[in-house]
mmCIF file of the N, C-alpha and C atoms, coordinates in Angstrom:
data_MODEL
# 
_entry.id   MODEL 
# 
loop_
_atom_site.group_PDB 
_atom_site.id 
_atom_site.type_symbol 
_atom_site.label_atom_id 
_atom_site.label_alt_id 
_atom_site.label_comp_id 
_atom_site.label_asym_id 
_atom_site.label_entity_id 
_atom_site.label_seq_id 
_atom_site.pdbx_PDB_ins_code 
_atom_site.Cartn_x 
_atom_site.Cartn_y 
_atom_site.Cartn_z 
_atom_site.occupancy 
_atom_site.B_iso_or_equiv 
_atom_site.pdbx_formal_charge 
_atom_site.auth_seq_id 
_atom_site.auth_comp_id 
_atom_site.auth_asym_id 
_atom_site.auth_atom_id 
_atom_site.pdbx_PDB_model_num 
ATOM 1   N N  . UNK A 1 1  ? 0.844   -1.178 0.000   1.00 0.00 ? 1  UNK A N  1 
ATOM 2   C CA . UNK A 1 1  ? 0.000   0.000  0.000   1.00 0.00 ? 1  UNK A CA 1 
ATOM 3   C C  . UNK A 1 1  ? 0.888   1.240  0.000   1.00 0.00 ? 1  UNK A C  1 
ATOM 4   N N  . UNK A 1 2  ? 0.581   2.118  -1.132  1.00 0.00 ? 2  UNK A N  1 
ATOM 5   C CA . UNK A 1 2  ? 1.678   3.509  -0.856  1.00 0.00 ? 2  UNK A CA 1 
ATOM 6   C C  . UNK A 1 2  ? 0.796   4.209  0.077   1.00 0.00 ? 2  UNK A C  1 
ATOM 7   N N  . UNK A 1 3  ? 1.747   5.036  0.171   1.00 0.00 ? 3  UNK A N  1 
ATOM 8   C CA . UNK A 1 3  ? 1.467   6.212  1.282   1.00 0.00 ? 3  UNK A CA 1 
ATOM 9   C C  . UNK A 1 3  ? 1.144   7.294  1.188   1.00 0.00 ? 3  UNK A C  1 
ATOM 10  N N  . UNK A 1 4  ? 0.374   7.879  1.086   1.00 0.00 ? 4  UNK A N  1 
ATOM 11  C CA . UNK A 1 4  ? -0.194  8.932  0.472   1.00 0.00 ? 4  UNK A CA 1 
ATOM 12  C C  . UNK A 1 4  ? 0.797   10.549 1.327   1.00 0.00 ? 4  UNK A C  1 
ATOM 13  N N  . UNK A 1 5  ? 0.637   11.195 0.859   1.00 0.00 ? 5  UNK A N  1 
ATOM 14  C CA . UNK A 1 5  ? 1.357   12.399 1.029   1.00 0.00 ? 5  UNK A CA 1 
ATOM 15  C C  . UNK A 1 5  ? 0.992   13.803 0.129   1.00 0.00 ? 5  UNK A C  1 
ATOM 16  N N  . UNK A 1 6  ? 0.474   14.159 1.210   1.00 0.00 ? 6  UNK A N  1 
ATOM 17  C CA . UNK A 1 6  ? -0.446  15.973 1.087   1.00 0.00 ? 6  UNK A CA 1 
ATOM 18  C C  . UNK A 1 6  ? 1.120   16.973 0.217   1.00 0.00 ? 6  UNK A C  1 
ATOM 19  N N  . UNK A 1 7  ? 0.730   17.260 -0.978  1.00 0.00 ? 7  UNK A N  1 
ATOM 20  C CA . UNK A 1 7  ? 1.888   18.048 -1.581  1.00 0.00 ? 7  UNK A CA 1 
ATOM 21  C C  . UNK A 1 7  ? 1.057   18.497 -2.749  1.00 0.00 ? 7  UNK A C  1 
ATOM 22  N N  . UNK A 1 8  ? 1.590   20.111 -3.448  1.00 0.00 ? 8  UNK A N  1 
ATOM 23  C CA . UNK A 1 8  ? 0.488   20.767 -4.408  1.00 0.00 ? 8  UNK A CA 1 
ATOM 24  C C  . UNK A 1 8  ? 0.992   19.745 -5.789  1.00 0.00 ? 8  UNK A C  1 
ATOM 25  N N  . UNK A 1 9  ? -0.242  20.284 -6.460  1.00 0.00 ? 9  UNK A N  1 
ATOM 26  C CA . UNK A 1 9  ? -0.157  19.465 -8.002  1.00 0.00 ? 9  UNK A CA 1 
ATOM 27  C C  . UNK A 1 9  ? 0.788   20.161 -9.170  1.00 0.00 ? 9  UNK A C  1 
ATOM 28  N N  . UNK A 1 10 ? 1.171   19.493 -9.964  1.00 0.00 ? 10 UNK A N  1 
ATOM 29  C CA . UNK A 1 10 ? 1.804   20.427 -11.076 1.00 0.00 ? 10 UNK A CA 1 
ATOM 30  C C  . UNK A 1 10 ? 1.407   20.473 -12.108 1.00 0.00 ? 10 UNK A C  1 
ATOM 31  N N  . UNK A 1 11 ? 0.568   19.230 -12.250 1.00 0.00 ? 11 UNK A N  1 
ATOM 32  C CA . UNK A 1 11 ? -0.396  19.213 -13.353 1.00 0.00 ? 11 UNK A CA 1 
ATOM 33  C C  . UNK A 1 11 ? -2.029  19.646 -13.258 1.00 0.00 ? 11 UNK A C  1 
ATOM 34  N N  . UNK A 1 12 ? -2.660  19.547 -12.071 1.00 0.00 ? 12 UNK A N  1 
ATOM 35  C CA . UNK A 1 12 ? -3.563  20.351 -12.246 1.00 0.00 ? 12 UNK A CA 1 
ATOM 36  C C  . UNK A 1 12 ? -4.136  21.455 -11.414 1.00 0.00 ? 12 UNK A C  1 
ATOM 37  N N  . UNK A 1 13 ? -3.542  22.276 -11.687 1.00 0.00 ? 13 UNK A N  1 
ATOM 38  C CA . UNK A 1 13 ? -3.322  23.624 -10.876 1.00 0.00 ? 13 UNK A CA 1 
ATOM 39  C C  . UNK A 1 13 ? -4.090  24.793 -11.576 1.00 0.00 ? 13 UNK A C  1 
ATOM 40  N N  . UNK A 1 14 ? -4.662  25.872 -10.830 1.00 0.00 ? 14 UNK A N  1 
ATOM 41  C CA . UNK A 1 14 ? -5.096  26.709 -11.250 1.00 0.00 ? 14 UNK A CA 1 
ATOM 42  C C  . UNK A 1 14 ? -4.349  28.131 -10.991 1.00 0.00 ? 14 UNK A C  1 
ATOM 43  N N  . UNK A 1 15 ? -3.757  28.140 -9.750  1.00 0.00 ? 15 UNK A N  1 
ATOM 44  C CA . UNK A 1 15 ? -3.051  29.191 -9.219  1.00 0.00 ? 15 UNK A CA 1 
ATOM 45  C C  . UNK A 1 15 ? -1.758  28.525 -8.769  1.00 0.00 ? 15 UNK A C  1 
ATOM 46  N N  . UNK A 1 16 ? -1.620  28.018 -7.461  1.00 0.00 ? 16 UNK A N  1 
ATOM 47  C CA . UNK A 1 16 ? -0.677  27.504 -6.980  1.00 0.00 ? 16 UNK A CA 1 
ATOM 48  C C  . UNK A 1 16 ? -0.854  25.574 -6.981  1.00 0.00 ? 16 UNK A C  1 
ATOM 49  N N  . UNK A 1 17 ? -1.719  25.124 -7.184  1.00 0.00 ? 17 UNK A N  1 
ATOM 50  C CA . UNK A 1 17 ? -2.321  23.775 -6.760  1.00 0.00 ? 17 UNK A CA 1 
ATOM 51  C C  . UNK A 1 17 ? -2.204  23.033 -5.784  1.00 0.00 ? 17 UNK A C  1 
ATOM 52  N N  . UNK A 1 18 ? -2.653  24.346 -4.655  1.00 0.00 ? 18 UNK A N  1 
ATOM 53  C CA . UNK A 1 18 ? -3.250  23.760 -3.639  1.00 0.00 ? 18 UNK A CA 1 
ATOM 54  C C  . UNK A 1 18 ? -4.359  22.890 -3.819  1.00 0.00 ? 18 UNK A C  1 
ATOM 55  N N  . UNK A 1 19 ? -5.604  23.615 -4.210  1.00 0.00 ? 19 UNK A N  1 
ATOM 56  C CA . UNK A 1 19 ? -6.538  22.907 -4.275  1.00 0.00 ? 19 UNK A CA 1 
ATOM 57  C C  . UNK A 1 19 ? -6.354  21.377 -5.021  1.00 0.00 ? 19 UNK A C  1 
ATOM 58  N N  . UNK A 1 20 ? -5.758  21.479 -6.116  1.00 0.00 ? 20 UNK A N  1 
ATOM 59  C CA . UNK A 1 20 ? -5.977  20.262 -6.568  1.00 0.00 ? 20 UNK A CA 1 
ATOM 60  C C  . UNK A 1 20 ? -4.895  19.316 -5.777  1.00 0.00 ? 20 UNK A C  1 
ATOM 61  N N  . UNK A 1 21 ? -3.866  19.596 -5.173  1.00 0.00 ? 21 UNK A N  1 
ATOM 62  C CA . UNK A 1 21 ? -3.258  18.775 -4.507  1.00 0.00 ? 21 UNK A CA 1 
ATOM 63  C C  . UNK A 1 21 ? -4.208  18.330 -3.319  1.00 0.00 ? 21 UNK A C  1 
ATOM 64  N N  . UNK A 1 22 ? -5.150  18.966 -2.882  1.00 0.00 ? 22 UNK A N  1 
ATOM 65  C CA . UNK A 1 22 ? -5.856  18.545 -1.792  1.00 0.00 ? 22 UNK A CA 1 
ATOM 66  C C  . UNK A 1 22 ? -6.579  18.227 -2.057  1.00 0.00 ? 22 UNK A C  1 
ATOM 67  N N  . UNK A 1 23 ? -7.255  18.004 -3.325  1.00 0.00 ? 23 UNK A N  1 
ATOM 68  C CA . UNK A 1 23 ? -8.421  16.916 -3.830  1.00 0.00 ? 23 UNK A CA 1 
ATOM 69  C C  . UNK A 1 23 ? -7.808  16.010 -4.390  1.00 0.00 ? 23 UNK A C  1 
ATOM 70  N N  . UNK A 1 24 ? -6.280  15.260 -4.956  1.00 0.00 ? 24 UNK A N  1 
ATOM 71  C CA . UNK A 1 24 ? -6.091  14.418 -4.768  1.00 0.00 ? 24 UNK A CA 1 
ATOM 72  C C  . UNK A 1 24 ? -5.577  13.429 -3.517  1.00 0.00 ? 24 UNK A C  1 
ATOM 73  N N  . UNK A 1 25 ? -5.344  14.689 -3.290  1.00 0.00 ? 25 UNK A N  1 
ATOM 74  C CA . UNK A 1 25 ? -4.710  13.575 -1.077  1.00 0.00 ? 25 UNK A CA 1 
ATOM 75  C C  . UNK A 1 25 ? -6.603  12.549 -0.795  1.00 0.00 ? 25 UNK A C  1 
ATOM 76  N N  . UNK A 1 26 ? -7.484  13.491 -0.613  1.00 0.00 ? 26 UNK A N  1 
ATOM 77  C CA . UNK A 1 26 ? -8.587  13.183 -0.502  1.00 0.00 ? 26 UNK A CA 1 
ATOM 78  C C  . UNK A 1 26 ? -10.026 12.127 -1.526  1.00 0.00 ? 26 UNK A C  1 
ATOM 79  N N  . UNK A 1 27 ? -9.064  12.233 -2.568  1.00 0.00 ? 27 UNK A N  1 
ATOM 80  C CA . UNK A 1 27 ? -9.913  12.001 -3.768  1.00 0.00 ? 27 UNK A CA 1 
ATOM 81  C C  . UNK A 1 27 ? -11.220 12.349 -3.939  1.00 0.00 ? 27 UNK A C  1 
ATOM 82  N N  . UNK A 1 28 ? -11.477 13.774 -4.093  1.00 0.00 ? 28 UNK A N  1 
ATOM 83  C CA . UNK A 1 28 ? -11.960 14.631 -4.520  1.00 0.00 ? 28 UNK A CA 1 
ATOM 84  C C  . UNK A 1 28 ? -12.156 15.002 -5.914  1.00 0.00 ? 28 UNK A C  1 
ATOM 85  N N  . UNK A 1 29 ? -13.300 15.316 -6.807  1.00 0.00 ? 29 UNK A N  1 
ATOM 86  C CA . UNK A 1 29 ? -13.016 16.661 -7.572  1.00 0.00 ? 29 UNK A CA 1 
ATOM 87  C C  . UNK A 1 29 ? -12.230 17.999 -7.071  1.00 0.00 ? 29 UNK A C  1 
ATOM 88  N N  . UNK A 1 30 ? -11.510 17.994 -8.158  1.00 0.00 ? 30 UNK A N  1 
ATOM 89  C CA . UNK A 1 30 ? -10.949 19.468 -7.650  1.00 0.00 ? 30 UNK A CA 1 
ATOM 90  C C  . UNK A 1 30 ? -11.480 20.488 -7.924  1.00 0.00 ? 30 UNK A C  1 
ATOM 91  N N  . UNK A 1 31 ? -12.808 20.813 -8.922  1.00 0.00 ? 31 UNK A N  1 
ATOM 92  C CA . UNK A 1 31 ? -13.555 21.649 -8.927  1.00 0.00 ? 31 UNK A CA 1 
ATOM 93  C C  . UNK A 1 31 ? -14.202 21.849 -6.961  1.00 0.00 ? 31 UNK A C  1 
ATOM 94  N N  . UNK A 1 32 ? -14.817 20.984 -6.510  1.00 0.00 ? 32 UNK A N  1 
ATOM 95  C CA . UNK A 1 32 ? -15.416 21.236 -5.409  1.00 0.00 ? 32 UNK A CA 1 
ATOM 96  C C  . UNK A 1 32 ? -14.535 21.602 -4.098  1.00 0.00 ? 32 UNK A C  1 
ATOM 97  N N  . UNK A 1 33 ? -13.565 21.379 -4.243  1.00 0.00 ? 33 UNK A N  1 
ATOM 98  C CA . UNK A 1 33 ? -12.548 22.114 -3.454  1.00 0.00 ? 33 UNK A CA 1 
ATOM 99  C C  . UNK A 1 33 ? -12.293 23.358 -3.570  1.00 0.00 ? 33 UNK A C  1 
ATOM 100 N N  . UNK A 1 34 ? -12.454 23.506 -4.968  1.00 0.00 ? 34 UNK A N  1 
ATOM 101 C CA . UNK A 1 34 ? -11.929 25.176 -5.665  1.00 0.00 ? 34 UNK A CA 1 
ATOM 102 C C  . UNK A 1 34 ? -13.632 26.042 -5.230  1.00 0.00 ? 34 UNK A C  1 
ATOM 103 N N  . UNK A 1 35 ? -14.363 24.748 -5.258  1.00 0.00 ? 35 UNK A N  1 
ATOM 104 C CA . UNK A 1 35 ? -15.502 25.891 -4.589  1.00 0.00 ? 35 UNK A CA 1 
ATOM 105 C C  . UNK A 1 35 ? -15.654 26.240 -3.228  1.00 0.00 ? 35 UNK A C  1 
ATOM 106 N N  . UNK A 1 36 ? -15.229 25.092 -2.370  1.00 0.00 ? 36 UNK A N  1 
ATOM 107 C CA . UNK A 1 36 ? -15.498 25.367 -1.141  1.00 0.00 ? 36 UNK A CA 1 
ATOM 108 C C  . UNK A 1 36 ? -13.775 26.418 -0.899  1.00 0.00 ? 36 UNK A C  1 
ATOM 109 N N  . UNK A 1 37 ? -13.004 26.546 -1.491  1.00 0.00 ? 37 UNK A N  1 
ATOM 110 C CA . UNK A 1 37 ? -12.187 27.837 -0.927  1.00 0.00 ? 37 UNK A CA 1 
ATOM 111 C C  . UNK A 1 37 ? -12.580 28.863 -1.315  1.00 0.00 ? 37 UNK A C  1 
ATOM 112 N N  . UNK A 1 38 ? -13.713 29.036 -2.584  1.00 0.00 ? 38 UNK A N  1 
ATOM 113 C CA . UNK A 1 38 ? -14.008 30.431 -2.635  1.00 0.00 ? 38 UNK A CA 1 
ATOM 114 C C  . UNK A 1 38 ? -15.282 30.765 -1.814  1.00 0.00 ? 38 UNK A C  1 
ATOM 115 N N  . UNK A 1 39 ? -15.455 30.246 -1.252  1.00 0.00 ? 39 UNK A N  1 
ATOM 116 C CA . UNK A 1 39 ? -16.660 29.865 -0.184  1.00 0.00 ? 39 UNK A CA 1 
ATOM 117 C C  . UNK A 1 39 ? -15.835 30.467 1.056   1.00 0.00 ? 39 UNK A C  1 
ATOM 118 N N  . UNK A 1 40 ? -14.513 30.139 1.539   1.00 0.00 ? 40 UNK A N  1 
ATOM 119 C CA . UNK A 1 40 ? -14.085 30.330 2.576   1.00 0.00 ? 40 UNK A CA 1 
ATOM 120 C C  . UNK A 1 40 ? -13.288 32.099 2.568   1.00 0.00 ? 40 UNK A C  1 
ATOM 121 N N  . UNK A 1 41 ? -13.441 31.937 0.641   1.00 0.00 ? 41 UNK A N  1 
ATOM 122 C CA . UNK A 1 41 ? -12.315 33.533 0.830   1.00 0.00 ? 41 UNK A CA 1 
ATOM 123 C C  . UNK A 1 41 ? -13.660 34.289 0.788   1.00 0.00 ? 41 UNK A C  1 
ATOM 124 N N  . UNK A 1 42 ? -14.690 34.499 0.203   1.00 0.00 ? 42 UNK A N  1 
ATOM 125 C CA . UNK A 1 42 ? -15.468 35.439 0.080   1.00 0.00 ? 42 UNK A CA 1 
ATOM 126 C C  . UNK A 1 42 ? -16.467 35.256 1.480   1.00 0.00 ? 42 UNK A C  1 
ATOM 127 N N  . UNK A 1 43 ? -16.609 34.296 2.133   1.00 0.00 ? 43 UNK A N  1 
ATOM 128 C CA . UNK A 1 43 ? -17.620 34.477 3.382   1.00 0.00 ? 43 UNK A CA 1 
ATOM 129 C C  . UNK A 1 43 ? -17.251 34.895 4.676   1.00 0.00 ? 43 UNK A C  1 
ATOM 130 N N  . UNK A 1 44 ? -16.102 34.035 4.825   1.00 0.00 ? 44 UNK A N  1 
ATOM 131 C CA . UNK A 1 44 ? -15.308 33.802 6.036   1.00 0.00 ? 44 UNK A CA 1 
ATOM 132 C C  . UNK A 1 44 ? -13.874 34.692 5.927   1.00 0.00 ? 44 UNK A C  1 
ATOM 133 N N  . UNK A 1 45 ? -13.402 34.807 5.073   1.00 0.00 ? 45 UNK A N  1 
ATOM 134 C CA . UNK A 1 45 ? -12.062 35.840 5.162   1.00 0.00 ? 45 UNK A CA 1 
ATOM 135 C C  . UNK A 1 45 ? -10.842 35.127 4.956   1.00 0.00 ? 45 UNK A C  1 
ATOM 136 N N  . UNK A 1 46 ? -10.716 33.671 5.786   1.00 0.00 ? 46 UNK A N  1 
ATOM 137 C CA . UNK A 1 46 ? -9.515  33.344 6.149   1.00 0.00 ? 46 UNK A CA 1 
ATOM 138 C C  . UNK A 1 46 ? -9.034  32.603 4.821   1.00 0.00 ? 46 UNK A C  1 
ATOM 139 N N  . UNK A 1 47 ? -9.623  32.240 3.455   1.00 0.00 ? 47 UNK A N  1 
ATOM 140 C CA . UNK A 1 47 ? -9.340  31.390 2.758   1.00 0.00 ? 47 UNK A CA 1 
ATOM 141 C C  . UNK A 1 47 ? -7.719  31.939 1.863   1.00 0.00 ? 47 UNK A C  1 
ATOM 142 N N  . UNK A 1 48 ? -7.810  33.063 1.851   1.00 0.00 ? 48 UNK A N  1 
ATOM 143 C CA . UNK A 1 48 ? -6.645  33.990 1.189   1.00 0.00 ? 48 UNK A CA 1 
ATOM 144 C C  . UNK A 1 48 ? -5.423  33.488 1.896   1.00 0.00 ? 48 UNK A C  1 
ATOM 145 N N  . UNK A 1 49 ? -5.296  34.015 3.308   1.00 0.00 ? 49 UNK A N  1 
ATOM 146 C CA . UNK A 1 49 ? -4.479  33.965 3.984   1.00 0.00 ? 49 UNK A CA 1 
ATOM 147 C C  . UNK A 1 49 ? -3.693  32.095 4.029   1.00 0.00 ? 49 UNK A C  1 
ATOM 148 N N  . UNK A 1 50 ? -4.952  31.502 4.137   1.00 0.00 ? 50 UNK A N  1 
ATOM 149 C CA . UNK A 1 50 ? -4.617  29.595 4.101   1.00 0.00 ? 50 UNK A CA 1 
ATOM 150 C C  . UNK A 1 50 ? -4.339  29.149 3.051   1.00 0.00 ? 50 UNK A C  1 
ATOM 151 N N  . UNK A 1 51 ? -4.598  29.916 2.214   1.00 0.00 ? 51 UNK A N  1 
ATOM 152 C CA . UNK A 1 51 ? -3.440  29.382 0.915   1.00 0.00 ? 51 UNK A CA 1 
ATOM 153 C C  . UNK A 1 51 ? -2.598  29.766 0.380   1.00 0.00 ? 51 UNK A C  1 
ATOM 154 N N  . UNK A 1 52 ? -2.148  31.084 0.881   1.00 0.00 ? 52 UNK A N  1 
ATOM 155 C CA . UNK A 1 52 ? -0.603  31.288 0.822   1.00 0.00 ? 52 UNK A CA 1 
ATOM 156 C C  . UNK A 1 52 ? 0.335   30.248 1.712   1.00 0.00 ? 52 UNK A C  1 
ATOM 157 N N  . UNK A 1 53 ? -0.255  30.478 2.930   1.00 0.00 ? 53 UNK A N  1 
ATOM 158 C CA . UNK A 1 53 ? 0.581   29.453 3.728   1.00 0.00 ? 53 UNK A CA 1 
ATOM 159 C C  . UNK A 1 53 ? 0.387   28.066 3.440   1.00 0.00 ? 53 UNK A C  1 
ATOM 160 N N  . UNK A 1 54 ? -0.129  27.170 2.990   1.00 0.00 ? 54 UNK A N  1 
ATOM 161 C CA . UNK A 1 54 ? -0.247  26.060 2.432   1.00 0.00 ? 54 UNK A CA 1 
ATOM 162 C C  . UNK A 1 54 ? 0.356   26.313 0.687   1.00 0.00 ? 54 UNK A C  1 
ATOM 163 N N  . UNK A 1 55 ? 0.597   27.259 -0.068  1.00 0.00 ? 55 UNK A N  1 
ATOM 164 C CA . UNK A 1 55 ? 1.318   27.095 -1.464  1.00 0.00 ? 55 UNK A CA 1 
ATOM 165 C C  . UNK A 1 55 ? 2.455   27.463 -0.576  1.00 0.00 ? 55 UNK A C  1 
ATOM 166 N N  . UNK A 1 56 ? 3.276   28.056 0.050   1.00 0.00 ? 56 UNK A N  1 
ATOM 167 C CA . UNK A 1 56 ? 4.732   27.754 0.511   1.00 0.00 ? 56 UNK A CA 1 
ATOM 168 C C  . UNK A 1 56 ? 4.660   26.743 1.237   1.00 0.00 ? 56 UNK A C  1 
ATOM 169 N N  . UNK A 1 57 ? 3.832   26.258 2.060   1.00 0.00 ? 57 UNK A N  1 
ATOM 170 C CA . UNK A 1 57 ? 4.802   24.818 2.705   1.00 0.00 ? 57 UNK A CA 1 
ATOM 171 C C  . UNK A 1 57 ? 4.388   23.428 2.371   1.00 0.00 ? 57 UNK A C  1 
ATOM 172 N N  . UNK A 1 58 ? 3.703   23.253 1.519   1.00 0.00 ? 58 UNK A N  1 
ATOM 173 C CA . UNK A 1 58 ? 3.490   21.877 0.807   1.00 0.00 ? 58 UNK A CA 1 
ATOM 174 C C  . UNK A 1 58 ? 4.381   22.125 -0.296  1.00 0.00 ? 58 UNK A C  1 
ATOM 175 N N  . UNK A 1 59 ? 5.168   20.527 -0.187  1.00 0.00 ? 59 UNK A N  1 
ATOM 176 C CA . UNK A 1 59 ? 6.026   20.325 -1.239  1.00 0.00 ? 59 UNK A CA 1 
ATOM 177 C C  . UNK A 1 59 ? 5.149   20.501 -2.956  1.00 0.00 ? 59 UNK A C  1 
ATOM 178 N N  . UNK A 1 60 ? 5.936   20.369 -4.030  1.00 0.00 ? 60 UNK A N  1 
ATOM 179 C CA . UNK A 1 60 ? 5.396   19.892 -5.479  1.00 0.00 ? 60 UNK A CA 1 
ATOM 180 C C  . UNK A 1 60 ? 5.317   18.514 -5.323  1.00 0.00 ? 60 UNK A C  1 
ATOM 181 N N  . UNK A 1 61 ? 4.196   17.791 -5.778  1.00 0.00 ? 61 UNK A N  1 
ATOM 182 C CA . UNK A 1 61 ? 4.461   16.616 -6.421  1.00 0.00 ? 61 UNK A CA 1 
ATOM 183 C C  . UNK A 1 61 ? 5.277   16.892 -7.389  1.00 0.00 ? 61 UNK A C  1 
ATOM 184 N N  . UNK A 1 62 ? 6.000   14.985 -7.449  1.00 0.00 ? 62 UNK A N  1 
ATOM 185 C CA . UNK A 1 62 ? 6.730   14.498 -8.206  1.00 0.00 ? 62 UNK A CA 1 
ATOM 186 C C  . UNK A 1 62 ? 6.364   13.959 -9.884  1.00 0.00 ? 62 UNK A C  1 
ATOM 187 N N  . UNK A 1 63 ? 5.515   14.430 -9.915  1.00 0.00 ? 63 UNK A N  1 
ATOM 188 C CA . UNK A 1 63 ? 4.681   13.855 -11.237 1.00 0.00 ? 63 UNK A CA 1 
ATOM 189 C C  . UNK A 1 63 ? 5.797   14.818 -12.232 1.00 0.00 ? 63 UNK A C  1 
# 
């Protein structure tokens, strides 16, 4: 069994690929991720700020 490991995408990215790195850790669409962060930047505030800090400290996948 591999091991799964939270790191952004390089192939399917929109900005930084956070999101899609975190809908594949999860196996997710990465559309519905990309909605629920604009859900979090436009309602709640904090979504801006959590993905800067998550695009600097998650590695690139190796793909």
């Amino acid at each position: 069994m591999e091991k799964k490991k939270l790191c952004r995408s390089t192939t399917n990215k929109r900005i930084g690929g956070v999101c899609a790195g975190i809908a594949e850790y999860f196996g997710w669409d990465p559309t519905i991720v990309r909605l629920i962060w604009a859900f979090l930047i436009l309602c709640v505030g904090t979504g801006i700020l959590l993905y800067l800090v998550l695009w600097f400290v998650l590695p690139k996948d190796n793909q």
